[in-house]
Structure formats: C-alpha cells, structure tokens
KOLTI-431511 format. One record per residue (C-alpha): residue number from 0; x, y, z. Coordinates in steps of 0.1 Angstrom, whole numbers, plus 5000, padded with zeros to 4 digits. Layout:
resi,east,north,up
NUM,X,Y,Z $
...
***
This chain:
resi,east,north,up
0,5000,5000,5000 $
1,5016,5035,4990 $
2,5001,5070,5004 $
3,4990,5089,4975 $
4,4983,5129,4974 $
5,4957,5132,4949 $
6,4960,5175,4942 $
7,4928,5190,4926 $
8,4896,5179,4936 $
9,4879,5185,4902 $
10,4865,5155,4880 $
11,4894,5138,4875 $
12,4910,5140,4908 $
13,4879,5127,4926 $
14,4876,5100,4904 $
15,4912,5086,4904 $
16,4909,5092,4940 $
17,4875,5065,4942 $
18,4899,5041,4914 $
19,4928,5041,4939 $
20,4912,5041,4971 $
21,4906,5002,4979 $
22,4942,4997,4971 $
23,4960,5026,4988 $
24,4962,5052,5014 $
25,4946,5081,4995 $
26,4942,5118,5004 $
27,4920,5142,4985 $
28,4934,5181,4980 $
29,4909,5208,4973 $
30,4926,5242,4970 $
31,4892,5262,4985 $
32,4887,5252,5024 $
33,4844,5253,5018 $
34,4844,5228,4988 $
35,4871,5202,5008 $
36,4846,5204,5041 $
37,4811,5198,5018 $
38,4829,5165,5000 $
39,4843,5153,5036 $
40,4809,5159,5047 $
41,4786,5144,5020 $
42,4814,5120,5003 $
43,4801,5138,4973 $
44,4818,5163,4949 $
45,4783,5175,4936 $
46,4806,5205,4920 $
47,4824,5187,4893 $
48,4813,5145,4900 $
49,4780,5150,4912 $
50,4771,5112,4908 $
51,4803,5095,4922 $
52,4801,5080,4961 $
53,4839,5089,4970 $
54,4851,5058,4995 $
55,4851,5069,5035 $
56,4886,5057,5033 $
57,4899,5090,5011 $
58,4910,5115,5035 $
59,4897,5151,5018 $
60,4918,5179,5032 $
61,4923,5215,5022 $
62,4959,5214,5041 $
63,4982,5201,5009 $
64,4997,5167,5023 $
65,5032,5175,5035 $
66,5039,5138,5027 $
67,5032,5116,5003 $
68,5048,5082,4983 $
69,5039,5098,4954 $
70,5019,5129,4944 $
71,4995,5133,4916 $
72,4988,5164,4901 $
73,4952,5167,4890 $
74,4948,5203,4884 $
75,4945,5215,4847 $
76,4978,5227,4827 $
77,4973,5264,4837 $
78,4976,5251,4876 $
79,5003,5228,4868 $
80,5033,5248,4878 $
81,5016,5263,4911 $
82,5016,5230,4921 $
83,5047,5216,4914 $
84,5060,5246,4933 $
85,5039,5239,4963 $
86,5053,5202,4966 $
87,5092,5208,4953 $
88,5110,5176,4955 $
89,5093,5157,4986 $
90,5080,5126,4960 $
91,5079,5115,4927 $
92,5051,5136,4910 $
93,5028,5125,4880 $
94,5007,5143,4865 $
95,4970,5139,4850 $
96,4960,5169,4833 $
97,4966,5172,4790 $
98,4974,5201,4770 $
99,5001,5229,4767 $
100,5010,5263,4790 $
101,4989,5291,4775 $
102,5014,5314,4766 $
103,5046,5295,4769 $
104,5031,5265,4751 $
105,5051,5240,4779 $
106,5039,5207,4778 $
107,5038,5193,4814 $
108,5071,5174,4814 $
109,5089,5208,4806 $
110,5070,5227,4833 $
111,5083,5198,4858 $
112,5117,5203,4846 $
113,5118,5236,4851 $
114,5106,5237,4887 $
115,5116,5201,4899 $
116,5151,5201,4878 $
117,5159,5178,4850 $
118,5166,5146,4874 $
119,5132,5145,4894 $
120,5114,5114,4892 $
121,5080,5123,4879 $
122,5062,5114,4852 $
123,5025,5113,4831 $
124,4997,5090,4834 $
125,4973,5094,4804 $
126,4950,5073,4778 $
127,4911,5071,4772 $
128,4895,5079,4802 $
129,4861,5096,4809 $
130,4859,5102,4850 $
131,4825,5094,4857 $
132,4835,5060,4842 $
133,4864,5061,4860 $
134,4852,5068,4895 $
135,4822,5041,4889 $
136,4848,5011,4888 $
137,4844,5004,4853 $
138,4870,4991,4830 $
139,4900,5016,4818 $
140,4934,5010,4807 $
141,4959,5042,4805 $
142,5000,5046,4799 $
143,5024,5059,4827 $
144,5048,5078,4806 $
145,5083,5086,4818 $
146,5119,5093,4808 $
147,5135,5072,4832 $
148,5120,5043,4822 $
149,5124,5024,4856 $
150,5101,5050,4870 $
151,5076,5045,4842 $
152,5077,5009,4853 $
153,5078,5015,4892 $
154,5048,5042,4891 $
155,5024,5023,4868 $
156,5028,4985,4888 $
157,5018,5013,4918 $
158,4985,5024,4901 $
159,4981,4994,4886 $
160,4950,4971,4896 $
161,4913,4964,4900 $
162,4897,4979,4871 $
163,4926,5000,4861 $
164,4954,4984,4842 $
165,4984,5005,4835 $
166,5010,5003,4810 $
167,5044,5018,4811 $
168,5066,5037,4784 $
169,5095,5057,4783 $
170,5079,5081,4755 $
171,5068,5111,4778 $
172,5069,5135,4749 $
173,5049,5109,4724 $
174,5025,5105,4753 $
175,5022,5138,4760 $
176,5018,5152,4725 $
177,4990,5124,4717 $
178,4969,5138,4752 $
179,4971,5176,4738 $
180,4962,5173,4705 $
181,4934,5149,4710 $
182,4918,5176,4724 $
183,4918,5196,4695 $
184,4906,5172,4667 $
185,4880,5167,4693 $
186,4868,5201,4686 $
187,4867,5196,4653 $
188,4848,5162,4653 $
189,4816,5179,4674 $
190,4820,5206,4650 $
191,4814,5179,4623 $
192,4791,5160,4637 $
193,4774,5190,4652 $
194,4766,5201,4611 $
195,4754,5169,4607 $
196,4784,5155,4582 $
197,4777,5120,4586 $
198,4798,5089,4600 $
199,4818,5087,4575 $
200,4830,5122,4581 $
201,4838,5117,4611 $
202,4861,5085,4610 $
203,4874,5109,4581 $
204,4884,5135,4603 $
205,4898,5111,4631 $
206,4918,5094,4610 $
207,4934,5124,4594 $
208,4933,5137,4635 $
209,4953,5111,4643 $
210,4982,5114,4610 $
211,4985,5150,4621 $
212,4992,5142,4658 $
213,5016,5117,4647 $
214,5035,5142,4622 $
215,5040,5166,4652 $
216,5048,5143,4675 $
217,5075,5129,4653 $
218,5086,5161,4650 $
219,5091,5163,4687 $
220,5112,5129,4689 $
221,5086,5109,4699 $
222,5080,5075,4686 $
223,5054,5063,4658 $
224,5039,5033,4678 $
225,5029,5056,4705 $
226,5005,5075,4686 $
227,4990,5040,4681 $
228,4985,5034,4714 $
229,4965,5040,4745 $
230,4977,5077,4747 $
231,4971,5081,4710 $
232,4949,5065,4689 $
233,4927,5054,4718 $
234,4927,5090,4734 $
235,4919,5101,4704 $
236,4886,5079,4696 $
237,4869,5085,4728 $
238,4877,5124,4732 $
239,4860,5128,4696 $
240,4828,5103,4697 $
241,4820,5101,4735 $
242,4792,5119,4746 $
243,4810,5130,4782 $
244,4836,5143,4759 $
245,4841,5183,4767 $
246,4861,5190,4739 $
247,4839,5173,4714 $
248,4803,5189,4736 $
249,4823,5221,4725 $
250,4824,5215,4689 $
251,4788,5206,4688 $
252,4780,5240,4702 $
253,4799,5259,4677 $
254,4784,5242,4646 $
255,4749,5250,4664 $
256,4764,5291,4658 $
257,4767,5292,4699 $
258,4792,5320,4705 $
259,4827,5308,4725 $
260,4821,5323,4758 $
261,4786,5309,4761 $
262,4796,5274,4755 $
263,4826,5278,4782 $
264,4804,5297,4807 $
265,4777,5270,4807 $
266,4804,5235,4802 $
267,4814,5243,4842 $
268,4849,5224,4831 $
269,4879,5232,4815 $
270,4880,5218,4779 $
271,4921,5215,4769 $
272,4913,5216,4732 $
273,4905,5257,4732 $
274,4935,5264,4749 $
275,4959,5245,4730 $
276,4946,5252,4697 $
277,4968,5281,4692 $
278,4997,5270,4707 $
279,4994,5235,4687 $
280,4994,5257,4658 $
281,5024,5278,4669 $
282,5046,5249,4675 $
283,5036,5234,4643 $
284,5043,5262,4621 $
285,5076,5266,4642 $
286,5086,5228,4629 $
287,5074,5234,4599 $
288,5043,5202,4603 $
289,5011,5206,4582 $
290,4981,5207,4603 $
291,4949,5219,4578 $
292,4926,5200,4607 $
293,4943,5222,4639 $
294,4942,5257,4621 $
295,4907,5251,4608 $
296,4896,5241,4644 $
297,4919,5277,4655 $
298,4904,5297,4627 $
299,4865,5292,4639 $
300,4878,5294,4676 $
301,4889,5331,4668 $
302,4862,5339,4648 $
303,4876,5341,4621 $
304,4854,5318,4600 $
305,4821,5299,4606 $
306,4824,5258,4609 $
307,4807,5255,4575 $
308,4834,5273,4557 $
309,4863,5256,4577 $
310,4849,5221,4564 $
311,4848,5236,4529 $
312,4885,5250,4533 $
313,4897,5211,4543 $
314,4874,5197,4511 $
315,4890,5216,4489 $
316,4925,5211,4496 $
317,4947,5191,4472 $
318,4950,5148,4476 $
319,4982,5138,4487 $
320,5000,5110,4498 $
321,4983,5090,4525 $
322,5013,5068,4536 $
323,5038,5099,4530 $
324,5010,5123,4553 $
325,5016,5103,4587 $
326,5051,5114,4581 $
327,5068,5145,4594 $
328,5079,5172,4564 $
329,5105,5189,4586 $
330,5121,5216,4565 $
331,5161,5209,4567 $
***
C-alpha cells in the first residue's frame, strides 16, 4: 500500500481518488477550504462529479499533504506549475492533466523540469479515460509515461490494479503530444458531427486527426507506435465520439452558431482543446508540420470563420500521399 496525494479535487481527481482508494492510502486536496469540508461531509463532489460516492477511506483535506509516496497532480495545465512549486522535490510527481501552457506553450514534462530540475522522478499518466467512468469502477486502461523508464515501470505497477490496468513507456513527449492534440481534433469532430456531416466524416476526420498528431509528434522525437497506442489513437477515439467528451460537447456548440464564451460559461469544466489550439498551431508552424485540421479548428475558435466554411476549406484542399501524410515534412 503506498500513500498517494491526489492535488485538485475536480473531476478527475475525485475519480482517480474513488479508482485508487481500495488499494491505497489516498488523500484528496481541494485548493478552496468550503468545497474540501462539503465533499468530507457528503462523500460527494456535487461541484464537478456529482454522481460518484467517494470511499470513507479518502482522507479530503484542504491542508496540501506535507507527505506523500507519490503525488498526483490533478489540476489543469494552467495550475500545473503552482503545484509543482507547492510540493518541490518531497516525492515523485505524476501528472494527469493534457494540453500545453497558454502562453509559453510548455507541455507538462517541461513545466516539471523547470521547477523540479531535469533529474526528478516524475512522470504522466494518460489514455482514454472519461471520469465518471472512472470513479464508477468500470473498466479503463491508461499509459504511465516517463523518461527514466524504471520510473515509468515502478509508478504504473503502483497504480496498477482492479479495474485500472496500467502500462508503462518511456515516451513522455509521444504520450504527452497524443493527450494535447486529441483535444483539438475533438473540437473539430463535434463541430462535424454537430453540422450533421455523417459517419463517415467523422472516422474521416479522426483518422486524418490522428496522421496530424503523429506528424507533430515525430517532429518532437517521439515514437510512431505511441500514437497508436492508449495515449494516441485510443485518446483520440473517445475524446471525439464520447458523449462526456468536453472538447467534442464544444464543437457541437459551435456548429449549432453558439458563440465561444457561452459554451465555456455553461460547460462548468475546463476543455484542453480551446486552449491549445493556438499554441498546437504555433509549434507546428515553428517545425514546419502541416496541420489543415488544427488551424481550421483555431480559425472558427477566433472567429475568424464559421464551421461551414472551415469544412469547405479542408474539402478543397489538394490529395496527397496517405502513407507519406503520417510522416513529418520537417524543413532541413
């Protein structure tokens, strides 16, 4: 049994809380002192998991745990480096949350270098994986990514059991770069769907989703097979046809011609995919990767164009190569 800090009592966090609870001593950190006393009251988070029963044996404090086998970061991106600040080097760290810094455009793994230092043993734990289904027990399988590969190995076998299986790999940047983008294509498969383009648009648009994640993440170093994978491929499927998906509810809300703000003000969550658009596209354009699907999906987040004419840009751009496409064009 390991004791596990759990930081951020949104969805996520209160559900991988419930997953890990029967196996290990788990404690629960909400940032605001009222919303840590109503879930230790009701073993409810009606906020942000309203139908999850969270185990009596979590310990929910608003004191971050000044100890820990291994804390897990559950906040979004944009509270990611807060965090690692408040905990410095006491444990290993891994992290939960998907996406890019907005304004640096850090993934996660640079953030932890830069406040932990470039030897800290931390990592990311990512895949498909809808909370709700999470925190009810049923089935999910995710990747503990790391550089130190031993870590990888040592944190997943940790979170590993019950309804949760856990693999390991020593692609953080892959892993990482498959969680971000998802998000985005995610976007743009409500917006399809939300126009009413059919099924066979869609696995269109996930498919070509997934050869643009893969070109970047090339691009980063990271390896082919783990786009793929869990982190990948399946992160990918789920985020852009589940209906708890976010991102995807998003989408669907454009196409209906719902302004931005609206659709964030009434979603109650943070959905990745609107703040990573733009940097997505940045680092793209920076390594010199194609990605029609991305800017499209950053174009009608601006404003700049409607959905309808962002589907009619991508349909009238010229065929290509679909082996050569999964490929990164990295200008030399």
């Amino acid at each position: 049994m390991a004791r596990l800090a759990v930081l951020g009592a949104g969805a996520w966090g209160t559900a991988i809380a419930c997953a890990l609870a029967a196996r290990h001593d788990v404690a629960l950190w909400a940032r605001d002192a009222a919303q840590a006393g109503r879930i230790a009251a009701t073993r409810c988070n009606q906020r942000y998991l309203p139908a999850a029963t969270l185990p009596a044996s979590v310990r929910v404090t608003a004191e971050l745990p000044r100890e820990a086998d291994y804390f897990l970061a559950a906040t979004p991106v944009a509270g990611l480096r807060e965090i690692f600040q408040k905990i410095g080097k006491r444990a290993p760290a891994i992290w939960l949350c998907k996406g890019f810094e907005e304004g640096t455009g850090a993934l996660p793994h640079q953030i932890a270098e830069e406040i932990l230092g470039g030897s800290a043993r931390c990592g990311a734990l990512s895949g498909p994986s809808f909370a709700d289904e999470v925190a009810r027990g049923l089935p999910c399988a995710l990747t503990l990514a790391a550089r130190d590969a031993a870590f990888a190995r040592e944190a997943a076998s940790i979170l590993h059991g019950g309804r949760l299986r856990v693999y390991y790999s020593a692609d953080l940047v892959g892993v990482e770069i498959g969680g971000a983008v998802k998000n985005v294509m995610a976007i743009a498969a409500g917006i399809s769907d939300g126009l009413g383009l059919g099924q066979n648009a869609r696995a269109a648009l996930i498919t070509r989703g997934l050869a643009e994640i893969t070109r970047l993440g090339m691009a980063l170093g990271g390896a082919a097979e783990t786009f793929m994978g869990l982190a990948g491929a399946g992160d990918l499927i789920l985020t852009a046809t589940g209906d708890l998906s976010r991102n995807r509810r998003v989408g669907l809300e454009l196409a209906r011609g719902l302004a931005l703000e609206k659709i964030l003000a009434d979603l109650g969550h943070v959905a990745e995919g609107v703040r990573s658009a733009k940097e997505v596209a940045k680092l793209a354009a920076s390594k010199g990767v194609d990605m029609p699907i991305t800017q499209a999906v950053l174009e009608v987040l601006d404003g700049r164009v409607s959905p309808p004419q962002a589907v009619e840009r991508l349909l009238l751009r010229d065929p290509t190569s679909e082996s050569q496409s999964f490929k990164p064009r990295i200008p030399s």
